[in-house]
C-alpha positions as CSV (number, residue, x, y, z in Angstrom):
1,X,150.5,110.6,244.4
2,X,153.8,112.8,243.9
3,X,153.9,115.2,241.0
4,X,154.5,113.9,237.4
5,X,157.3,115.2,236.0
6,X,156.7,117.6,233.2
7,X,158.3,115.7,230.2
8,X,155.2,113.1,230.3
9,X,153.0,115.5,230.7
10,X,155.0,117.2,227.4
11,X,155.0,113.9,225.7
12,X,151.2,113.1,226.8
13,X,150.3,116.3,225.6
14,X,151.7,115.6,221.9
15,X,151.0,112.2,221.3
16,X,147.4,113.7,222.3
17,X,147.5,116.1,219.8
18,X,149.2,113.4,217.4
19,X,146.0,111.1,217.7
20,X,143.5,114.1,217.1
21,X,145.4,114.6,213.4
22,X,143.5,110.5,212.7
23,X,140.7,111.1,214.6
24,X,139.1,114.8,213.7
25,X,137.4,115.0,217.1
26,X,138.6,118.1,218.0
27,X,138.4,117.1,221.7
28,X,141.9,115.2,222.2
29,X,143.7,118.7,220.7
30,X,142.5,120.6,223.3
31,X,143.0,118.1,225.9
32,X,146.4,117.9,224.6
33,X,147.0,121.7,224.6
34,X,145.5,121.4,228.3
35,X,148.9,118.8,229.2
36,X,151.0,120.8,227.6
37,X,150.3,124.1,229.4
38,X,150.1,122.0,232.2
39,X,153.5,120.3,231.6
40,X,155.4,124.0,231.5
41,X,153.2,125.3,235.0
42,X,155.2,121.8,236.2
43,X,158.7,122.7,235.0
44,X,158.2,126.1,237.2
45,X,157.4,124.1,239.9
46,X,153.4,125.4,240.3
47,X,152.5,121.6,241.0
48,X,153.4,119.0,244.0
49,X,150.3,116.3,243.0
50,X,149.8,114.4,240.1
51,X,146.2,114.4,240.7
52,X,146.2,118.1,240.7
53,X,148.4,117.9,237.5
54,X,145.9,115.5,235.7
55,X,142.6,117.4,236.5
56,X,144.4,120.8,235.9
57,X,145.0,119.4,232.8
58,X,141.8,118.0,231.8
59,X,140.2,120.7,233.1
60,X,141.7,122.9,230.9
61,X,141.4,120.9,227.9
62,X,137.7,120.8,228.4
63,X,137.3,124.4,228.7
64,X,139.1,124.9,225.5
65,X,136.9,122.0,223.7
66,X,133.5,123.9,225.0
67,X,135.3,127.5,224.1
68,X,136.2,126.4,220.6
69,X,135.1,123.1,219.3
70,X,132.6,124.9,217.7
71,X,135.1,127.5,215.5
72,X,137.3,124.4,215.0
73,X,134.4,121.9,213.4
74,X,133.5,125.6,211.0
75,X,137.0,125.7,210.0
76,X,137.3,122.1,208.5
77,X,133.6,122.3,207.4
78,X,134.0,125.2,205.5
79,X,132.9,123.9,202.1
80,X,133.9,125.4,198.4
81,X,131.3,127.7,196.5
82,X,129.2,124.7,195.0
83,X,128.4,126.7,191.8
84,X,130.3,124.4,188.5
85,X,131.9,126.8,186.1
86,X,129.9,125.8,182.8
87,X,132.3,125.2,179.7
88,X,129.5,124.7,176.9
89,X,127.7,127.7,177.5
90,X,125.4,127.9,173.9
91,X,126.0,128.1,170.5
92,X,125.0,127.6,167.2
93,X,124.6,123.2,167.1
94,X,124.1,120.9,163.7
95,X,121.5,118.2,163.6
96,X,123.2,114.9,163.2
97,X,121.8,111.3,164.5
98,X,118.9,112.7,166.5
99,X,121.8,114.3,168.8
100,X,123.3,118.1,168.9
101,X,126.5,118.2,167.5
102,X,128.2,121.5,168.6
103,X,131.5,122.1,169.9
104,X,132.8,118.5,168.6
105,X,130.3,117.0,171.1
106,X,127.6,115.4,170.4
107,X,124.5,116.1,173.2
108,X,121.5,114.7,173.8
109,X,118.4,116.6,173.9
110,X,114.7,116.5,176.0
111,X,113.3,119.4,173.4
112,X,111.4,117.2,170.4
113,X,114.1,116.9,167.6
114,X,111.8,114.9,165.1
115,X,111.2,118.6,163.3
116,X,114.6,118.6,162.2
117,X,116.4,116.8,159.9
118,X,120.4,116.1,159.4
119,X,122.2,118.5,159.0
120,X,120.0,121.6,160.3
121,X,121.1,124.0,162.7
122,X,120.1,125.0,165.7
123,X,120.7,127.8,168.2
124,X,121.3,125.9,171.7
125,X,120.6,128.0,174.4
126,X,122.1,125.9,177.3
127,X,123.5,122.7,178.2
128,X,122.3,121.7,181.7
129,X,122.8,117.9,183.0
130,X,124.9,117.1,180.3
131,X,121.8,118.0,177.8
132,X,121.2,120.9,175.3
133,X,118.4,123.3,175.3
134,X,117.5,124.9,172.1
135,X,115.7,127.7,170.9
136,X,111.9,127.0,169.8
């Protein structure tokens, strides 16, 4: 088979790299990085198979997925610090309905409210999943 001639190989290369952007494989990028390089060793001439030209190329690309798949999967898996900045914090609440009112929010409470009665306050210590904590 007589060499291909480098603008396939070019155009191989990117549609490659194209398909990786809907797949997130991180294999066809560096396969397509492999025709690329490939595809400028051609336009110097380095190549007279297209055999040679093909496994050069996948050869390559390989080498580069085993190299850095690995830092390329860290990079898009790097996830945000999971810690929730808290807006109600504590306070001073008011009795009202068997709920917390503080803040203009009414919250819900698992410590025993039946002590209290409208209109009391309370020191809330916390809110944590979306329910306050008071102070026995």
């Amino acid at each position: 088979m007589e060499a291909i001639e480098w603008g396939y190989l070019l155009a191989l290369g990117i549609v490659l790299i194209g398909l990786e952007a809907l797949l997130f494989s991180f294999v066809l990028l560096w396969i397509g990085i492999g025709f690329i390089v490939v595809a400028l060793l051609s336009y110097g001439g380095l190549f007279d198979s297209g055999y040679v030209q093909i496994a050069a190329a996948v050869s390559i690309g390989l080498v580069l997925v085993l190299a850095l798949r690995k830092w390329s999967m860290n990079l898009i898996n790097k996830t945000a610090d999971d810690t929730e900045e808290k807006i109600h914090k504590g306070g001073t609440g008011v009795i009202d309905g068997g709920m917390i009112k503080m803040n203009g929010t009414y919250w819900q409470s698992d410590d025993d409210l039946s002590s209290f009665s409208d209109g009391d306050r309370v020191e809330v210590i916390d809110i944590v999943n979306n329910k306050a904590k008071i102070a026995n």
